[in-house]
Backbone bond lengths (Angstrom), bond angles and torsions (degrees), N, CA, C in turn:
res aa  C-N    CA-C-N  psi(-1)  N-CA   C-N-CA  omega(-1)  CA-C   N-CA-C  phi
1 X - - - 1.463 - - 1.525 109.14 -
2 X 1.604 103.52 132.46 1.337 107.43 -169.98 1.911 118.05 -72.36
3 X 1.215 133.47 142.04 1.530 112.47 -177.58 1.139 125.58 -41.59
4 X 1.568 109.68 -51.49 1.433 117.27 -176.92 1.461 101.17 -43.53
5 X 1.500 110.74 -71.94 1.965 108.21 -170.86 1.425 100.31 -55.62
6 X 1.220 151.88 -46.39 1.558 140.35 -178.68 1.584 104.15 -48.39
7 X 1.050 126.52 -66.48 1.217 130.38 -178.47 1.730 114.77 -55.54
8 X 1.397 123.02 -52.56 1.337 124.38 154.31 1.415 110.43 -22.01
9 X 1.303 118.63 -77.50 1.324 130.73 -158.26 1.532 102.22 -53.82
10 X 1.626 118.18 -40.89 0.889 91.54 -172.00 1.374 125.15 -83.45
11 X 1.836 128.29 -7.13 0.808 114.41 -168.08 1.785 102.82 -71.30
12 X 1.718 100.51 -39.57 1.683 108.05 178.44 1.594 101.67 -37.01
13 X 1.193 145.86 -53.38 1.391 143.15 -179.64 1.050 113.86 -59.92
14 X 1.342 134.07 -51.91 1.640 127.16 160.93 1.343 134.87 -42.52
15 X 1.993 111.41 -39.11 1.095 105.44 165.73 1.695 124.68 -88.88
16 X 1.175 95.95 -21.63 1.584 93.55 168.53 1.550 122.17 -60.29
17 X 0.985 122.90 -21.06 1.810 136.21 175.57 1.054 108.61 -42.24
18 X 1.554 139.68 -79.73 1.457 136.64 126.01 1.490 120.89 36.38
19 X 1.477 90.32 -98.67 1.439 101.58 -174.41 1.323 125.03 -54.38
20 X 1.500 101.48 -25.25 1.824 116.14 -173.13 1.513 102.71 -71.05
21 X 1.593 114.67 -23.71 1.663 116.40 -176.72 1.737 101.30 -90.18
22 X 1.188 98.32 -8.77 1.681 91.31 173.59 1.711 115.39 -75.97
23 X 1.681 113.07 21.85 0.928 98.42 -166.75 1.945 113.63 -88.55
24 X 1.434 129.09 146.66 1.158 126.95 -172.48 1.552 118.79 -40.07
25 X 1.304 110.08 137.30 1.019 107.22 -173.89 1.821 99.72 -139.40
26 X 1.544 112.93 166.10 1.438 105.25 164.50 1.285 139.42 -112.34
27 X 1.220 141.11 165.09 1.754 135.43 -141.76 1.452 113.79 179.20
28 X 1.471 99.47 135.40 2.023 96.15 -165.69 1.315 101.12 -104.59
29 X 1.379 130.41 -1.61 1.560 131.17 171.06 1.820 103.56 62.81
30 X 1.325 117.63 -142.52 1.659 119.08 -179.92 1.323 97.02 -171.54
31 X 1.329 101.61 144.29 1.657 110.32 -179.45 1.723 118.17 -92.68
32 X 1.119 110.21 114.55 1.315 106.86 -174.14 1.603 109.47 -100.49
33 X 1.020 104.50 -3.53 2.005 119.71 -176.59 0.855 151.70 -132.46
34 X 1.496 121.32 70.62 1.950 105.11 -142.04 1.437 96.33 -127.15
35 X 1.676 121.31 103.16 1.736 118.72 -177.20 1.865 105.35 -74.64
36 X 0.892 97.30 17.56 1.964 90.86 -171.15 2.000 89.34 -109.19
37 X 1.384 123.59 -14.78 1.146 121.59 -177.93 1.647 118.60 40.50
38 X 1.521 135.13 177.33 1.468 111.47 -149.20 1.664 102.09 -137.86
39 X 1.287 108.95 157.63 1.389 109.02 -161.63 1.697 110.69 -43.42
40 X 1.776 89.33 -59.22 1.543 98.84 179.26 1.257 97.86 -153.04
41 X 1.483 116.42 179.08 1.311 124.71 177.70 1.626 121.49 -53.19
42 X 1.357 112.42 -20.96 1.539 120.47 -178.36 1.741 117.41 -82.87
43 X 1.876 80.88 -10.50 2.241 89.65 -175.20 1.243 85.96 -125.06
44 X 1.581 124.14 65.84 1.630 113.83 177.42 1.808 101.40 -93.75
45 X 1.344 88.79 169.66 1.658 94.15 -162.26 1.393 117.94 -83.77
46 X 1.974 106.25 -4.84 1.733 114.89 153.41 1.845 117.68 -44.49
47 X 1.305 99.96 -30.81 1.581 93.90 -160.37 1.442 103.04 -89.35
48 X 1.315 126.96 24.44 1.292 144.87 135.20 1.603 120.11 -28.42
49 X 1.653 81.46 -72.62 1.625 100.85 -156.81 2.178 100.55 -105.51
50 X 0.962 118.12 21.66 1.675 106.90 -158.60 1.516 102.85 -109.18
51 X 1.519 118.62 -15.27 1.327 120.60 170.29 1.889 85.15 95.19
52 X 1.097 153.65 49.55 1.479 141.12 -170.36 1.373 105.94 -95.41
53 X 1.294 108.20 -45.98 1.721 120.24 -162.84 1.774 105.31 -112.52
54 X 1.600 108.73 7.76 1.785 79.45 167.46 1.812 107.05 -107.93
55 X 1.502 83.42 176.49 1.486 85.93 -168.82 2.008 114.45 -73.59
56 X 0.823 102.32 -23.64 1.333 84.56 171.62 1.573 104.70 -150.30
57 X 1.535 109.70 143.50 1.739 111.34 169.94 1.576 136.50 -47.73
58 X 1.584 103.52 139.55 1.326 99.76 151.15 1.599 129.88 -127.90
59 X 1.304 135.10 167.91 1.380 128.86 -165.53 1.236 89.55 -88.63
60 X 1.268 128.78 139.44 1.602 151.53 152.85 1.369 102.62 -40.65
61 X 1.191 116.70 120.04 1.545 102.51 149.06 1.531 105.90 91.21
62 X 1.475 118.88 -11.35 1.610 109.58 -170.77 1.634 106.81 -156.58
63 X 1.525 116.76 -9.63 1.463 101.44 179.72 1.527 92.43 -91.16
64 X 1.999 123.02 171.29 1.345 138.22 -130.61 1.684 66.45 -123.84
65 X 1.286 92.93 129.98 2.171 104.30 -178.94 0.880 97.83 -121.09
66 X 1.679 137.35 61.47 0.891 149.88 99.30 1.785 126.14 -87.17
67 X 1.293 97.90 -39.59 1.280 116.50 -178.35 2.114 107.51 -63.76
68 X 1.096 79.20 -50.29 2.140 86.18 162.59 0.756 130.72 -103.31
69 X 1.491 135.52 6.89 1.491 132.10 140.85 1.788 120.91 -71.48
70 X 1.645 106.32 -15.85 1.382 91.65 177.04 1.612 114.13 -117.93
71 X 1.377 93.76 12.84 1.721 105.78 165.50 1.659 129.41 -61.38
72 X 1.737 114.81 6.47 1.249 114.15 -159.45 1.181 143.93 71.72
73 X 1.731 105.28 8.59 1.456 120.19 -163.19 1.631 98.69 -69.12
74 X 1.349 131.60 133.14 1.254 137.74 162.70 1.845 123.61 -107.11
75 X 1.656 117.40 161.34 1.318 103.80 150.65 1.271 141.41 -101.22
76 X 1.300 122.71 162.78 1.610 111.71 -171.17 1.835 91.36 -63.05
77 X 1.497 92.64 162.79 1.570 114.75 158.51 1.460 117.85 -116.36
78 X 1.297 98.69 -14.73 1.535 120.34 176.51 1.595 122.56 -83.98
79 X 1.941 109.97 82.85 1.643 91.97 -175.30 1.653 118.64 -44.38
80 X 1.311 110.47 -69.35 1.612 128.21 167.65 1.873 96.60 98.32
81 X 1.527 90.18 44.61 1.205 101.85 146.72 1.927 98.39 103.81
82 X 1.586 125.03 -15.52 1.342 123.92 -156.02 2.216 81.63 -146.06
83 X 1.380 104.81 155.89 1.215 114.04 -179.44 1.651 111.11 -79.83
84 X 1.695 100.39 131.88 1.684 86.68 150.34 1.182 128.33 -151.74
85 X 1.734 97.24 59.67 1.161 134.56 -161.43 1.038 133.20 -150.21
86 X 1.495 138.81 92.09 1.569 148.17 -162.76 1.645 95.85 -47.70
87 X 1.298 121.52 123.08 1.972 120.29 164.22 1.158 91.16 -111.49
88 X 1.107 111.88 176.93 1.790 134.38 -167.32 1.614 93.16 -116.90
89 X 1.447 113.96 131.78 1.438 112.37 155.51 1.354 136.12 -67.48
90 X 1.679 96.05 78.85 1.362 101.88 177.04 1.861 101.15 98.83
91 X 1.228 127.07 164.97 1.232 150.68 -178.92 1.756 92.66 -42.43
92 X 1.184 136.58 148.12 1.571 134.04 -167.58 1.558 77.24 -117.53
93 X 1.503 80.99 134.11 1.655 118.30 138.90 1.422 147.69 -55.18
94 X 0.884 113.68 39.16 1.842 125.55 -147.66 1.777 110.37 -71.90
95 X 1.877 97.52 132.91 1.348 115.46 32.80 1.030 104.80 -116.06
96 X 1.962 116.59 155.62 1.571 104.18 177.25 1.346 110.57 -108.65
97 X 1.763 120.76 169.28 1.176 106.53 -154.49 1.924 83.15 -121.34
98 X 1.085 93.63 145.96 2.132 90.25 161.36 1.694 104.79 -155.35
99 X 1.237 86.67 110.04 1.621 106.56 174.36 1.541 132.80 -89.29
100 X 1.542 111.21 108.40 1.111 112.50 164.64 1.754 146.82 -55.46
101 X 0.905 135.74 123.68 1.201 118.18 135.54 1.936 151.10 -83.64
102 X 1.050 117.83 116.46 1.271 128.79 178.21 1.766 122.92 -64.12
103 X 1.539 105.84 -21.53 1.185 93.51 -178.59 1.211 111.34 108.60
104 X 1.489 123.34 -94.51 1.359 107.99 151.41 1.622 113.40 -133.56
105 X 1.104 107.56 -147.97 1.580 120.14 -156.24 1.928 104.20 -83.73
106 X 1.353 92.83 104.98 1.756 111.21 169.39 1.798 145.46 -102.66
107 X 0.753 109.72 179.10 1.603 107.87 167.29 1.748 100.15 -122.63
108 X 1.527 104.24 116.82 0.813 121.03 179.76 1.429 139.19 -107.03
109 X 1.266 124.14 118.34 1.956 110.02 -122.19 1.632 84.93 -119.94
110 X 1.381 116.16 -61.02 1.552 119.20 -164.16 1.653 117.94 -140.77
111 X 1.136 115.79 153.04 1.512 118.38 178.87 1.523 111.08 -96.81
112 X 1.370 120.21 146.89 1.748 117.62 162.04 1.946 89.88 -109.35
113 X 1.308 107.59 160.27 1.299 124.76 163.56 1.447 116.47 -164.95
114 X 1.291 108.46 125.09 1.436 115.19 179.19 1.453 106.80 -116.21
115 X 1.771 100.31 145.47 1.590 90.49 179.61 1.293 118.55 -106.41
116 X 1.263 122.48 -165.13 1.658 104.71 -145.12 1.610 84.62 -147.77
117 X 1.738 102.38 -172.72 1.641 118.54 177.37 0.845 116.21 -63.30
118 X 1.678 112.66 178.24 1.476 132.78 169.18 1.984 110.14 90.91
119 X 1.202 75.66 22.42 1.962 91.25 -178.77 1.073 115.11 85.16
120 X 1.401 111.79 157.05 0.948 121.77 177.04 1.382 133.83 -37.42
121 X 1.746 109.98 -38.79 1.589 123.33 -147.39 1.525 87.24 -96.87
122 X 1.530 136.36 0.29 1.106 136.61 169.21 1.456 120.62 -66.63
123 X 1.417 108.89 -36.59 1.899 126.11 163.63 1.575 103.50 -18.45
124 X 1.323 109.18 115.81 2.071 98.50 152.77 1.127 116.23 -61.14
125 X 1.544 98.58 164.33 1.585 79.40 178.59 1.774 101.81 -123.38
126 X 1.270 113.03 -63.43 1.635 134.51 166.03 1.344 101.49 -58.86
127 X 1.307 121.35 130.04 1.684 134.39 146.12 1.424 107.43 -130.93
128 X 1.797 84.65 -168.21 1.669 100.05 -173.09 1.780 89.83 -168.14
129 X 1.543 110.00 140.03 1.136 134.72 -165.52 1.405 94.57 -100.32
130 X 1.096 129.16 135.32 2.314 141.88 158.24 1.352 93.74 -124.37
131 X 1.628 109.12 148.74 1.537 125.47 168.83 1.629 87.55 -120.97
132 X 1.034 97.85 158.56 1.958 103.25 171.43 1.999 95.88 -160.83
133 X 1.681 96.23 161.74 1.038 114.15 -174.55 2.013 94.04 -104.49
134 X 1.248 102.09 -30.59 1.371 91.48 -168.95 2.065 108.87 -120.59
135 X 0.899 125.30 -143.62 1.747 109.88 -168.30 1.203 101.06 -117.11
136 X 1.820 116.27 -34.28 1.529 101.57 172.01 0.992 158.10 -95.42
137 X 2.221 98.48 28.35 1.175 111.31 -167.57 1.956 134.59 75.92
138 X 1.550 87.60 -31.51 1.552 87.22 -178.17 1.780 121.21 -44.31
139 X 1.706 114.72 -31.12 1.613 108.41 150.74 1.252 107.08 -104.83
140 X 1.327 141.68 160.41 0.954 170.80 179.98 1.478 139.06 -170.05
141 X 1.360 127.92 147.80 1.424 146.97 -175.88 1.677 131.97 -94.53
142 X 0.856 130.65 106.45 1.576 107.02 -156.09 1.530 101.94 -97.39
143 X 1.683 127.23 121.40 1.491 140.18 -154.67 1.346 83.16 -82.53
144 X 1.666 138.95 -63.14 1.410 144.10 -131.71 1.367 120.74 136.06
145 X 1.519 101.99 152.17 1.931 103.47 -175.75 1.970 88.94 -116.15
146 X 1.441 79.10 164.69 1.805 98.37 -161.25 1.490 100.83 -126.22
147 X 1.262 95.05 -172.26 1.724 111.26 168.45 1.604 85.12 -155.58
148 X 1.415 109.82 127.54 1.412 113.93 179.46 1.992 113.81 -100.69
149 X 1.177 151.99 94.77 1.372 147.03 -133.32 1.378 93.20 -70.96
150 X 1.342 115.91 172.24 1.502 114.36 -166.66 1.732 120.40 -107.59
151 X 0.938 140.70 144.86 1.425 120.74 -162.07 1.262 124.99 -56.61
152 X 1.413 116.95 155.80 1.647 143.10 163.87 1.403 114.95 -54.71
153 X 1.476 109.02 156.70 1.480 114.49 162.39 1.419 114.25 -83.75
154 X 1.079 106.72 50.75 1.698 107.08 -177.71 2.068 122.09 154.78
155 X 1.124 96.23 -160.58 1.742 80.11 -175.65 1.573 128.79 -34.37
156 X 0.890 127.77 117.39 1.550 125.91 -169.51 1.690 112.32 -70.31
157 X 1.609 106.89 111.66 1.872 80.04 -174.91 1.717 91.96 -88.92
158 X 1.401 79.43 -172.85 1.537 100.37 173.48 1.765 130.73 -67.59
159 X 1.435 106.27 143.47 1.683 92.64 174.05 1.119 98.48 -139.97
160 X 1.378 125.23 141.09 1.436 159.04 179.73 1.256 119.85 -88.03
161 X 1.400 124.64 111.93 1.188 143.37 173.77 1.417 133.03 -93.47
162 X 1.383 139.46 82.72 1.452 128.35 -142.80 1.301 111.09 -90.76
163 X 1.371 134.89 99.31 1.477 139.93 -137.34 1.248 94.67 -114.38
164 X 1.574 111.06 134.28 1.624 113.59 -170.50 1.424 112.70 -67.03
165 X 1.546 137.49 120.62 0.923 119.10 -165.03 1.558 140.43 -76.96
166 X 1.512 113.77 160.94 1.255 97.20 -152.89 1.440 97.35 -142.57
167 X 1.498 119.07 -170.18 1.823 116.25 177.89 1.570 85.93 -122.46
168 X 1.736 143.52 131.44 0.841 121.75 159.13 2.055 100.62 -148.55
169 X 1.163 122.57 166.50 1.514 142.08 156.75 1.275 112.58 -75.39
170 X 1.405 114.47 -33.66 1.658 114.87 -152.13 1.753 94.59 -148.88
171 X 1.610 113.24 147.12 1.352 125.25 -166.85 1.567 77.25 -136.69
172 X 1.852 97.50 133.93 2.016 101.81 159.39 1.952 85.36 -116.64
173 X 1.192 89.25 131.54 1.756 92.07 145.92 1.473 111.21 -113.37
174 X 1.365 94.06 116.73 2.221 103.70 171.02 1.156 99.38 -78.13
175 X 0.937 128.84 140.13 1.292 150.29 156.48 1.467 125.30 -98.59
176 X 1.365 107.83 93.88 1.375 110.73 -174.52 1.455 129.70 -89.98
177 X 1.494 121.76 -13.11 1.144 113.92 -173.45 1.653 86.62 -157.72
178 X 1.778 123.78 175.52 0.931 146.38 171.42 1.955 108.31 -142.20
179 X 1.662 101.52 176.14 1.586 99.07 170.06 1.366 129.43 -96.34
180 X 1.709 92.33 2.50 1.762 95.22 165.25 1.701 110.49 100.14
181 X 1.167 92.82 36.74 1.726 97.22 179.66 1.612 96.34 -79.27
182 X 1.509 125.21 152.47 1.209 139.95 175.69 1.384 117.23 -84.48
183 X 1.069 115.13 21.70 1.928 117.64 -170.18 1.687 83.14 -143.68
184 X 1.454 133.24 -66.25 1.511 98.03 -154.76 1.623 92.96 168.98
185 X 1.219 112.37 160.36 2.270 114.80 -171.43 1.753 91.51 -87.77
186 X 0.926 84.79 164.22 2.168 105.61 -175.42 1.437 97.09 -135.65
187 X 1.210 121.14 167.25 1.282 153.83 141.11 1.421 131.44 -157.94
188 X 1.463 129.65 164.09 1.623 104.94 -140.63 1.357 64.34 -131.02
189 X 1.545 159.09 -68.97 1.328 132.93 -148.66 1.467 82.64 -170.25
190 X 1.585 83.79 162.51 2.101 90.36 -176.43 1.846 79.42 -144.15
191 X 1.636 94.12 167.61 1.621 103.42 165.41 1.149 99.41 161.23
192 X 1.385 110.33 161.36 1.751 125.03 -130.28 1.358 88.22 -122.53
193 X 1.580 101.89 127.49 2.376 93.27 138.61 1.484 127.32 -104.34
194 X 1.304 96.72 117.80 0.949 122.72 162.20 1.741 163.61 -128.88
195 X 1.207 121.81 153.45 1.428 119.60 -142.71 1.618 104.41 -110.22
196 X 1.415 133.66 140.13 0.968 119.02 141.50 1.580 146.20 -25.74
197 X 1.352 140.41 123.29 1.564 143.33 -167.71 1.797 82.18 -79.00
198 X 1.368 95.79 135.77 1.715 120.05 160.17 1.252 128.84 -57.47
199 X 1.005 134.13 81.39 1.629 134.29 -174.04 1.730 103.10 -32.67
200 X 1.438 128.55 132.31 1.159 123.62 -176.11 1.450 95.64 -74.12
201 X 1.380 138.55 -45.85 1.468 142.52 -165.41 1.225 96.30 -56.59
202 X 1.174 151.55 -45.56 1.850 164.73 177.77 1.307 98.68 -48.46
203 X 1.166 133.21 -66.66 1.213 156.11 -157.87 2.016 103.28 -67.32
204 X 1.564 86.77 -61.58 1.723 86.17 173.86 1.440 129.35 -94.62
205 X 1.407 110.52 1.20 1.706 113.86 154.41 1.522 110.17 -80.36
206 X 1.730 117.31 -32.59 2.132 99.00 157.88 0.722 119.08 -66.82
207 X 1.444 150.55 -0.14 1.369 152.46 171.56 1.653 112.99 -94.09
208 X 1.317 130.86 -46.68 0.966 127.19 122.29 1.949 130.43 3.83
209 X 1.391 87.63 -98.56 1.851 81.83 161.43 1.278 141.62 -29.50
210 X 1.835 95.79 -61.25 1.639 98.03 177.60 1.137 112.71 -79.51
211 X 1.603 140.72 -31.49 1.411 117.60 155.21 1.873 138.80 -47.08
212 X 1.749 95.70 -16.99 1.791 96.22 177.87 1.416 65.71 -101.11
213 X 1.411 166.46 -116.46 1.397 117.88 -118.69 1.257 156.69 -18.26
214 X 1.497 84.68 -51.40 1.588 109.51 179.31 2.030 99.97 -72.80
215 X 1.189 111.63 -51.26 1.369 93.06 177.90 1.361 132.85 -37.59
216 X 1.727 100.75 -55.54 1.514 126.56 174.65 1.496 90.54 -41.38
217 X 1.048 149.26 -85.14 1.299 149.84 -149.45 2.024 109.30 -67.37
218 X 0.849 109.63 -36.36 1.246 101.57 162.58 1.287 123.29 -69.68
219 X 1.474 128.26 -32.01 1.171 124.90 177.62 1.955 106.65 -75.41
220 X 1.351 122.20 -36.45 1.147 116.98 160.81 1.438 134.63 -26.54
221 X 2.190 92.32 -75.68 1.727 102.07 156.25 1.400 116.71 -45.21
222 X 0.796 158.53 -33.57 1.940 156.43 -172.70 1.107 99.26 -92.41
């Protein structure tokens, strides 16, 4: 192997390192916004995002959300006496808005949502996906509108939402409609995949490379 390509290669391996950690991962963000407000303190709108009611864990921030969304993971339907399940205070007002935070600034690829107690007819049904750079929405991105299916007689699995992708800090899900339960909307846990944003400098030091490749080799031929 000639130096030039030894040395090439290695820079191609250095910058690819990076990108290889950009790989999807999953994350429950925190709700800083919820206009539908919550039955009571036992259906607060933390138990969204805390992992309470599915059947088995994932690490924030580092397990492959693909790899545990199609593992069979479900949510309880079974409080067993304590909530683990966001209710709406009272019949919702629609549309309602509940805004995430991520922490910081992502590429935001797909939604998980599981539905939760209080019956079936509690299921949302209509949404709508926002990306934002800042918390109050004033810019924003629009991911996609859904139809969310309505709950099971039993463990709730997961459903996948393929959200156009986007770079954002902050996720709104609107909530436009429900199935008409007489007490109030549920949801049993939500959580995002998402990817690291691409350093532009990453991006234009591989470009870099493969253009002195290509030189190196032209100056060869001549």
């Amino acid at each position: 192997m000639t130096r030039t390509k030894s040395t090439f290669l290695a820079l191609v391996a250095v910058l690819l390192s990076p990108m290889a950690a950009n790989a999807d991962v999953i994350t429950s963000g925190s709700v800083y916004n919820n206009t539908a407000g919550e039955y009571s303190a036992a259906y607060n709108v933390g138990l969204l995002s805390d992992q309470s009611g599915l059947s088995s864990a994932y690490v924030d921030g580092v397990t492959d959300f693909a790899t545990y969304t199609s593992s069979g993971v479900t949510h309880a339907t079974s409080e067993g006496g304590g909530g683990v399940t966001w209710l709406s205070n009272g019949v919702p007002n629609f549309p309602v808005f509940m805004d995430f935070d991520l922490g910081a600034a992502l590429q935001i690829l797909n939604l998980a949502l599981w539905n939760g107690t209080a019956g079936n007819t509690a299921s949302i049904n209509g949404f709508s996906i926002f990306t934002s750079m800042v918390a109050d929405f004033s810019v924003s991105t629009f991911a996609g509108a859904f139809n969310n299916p309505i709950g099971v007689n039993g463990p709730e699995p997961v459903t996948i939402f393929d959200l156009t992708d986007t770079t954002g800090q902050y996720v709104r899900v609107q909530l436009d409609s429900y199935y008409g339960n007489g007490c109030c909307a549920g949801i049993g846990e939500i959580a995002w995949d998402v990817a690291a944003v691409p350093e532009p400098g990453t991006l234009a030091l591989f470009g870099i490379g493969l253009l002195g490749m290509g030189l190196s080799r032209r100056r060869k031929k001549a």
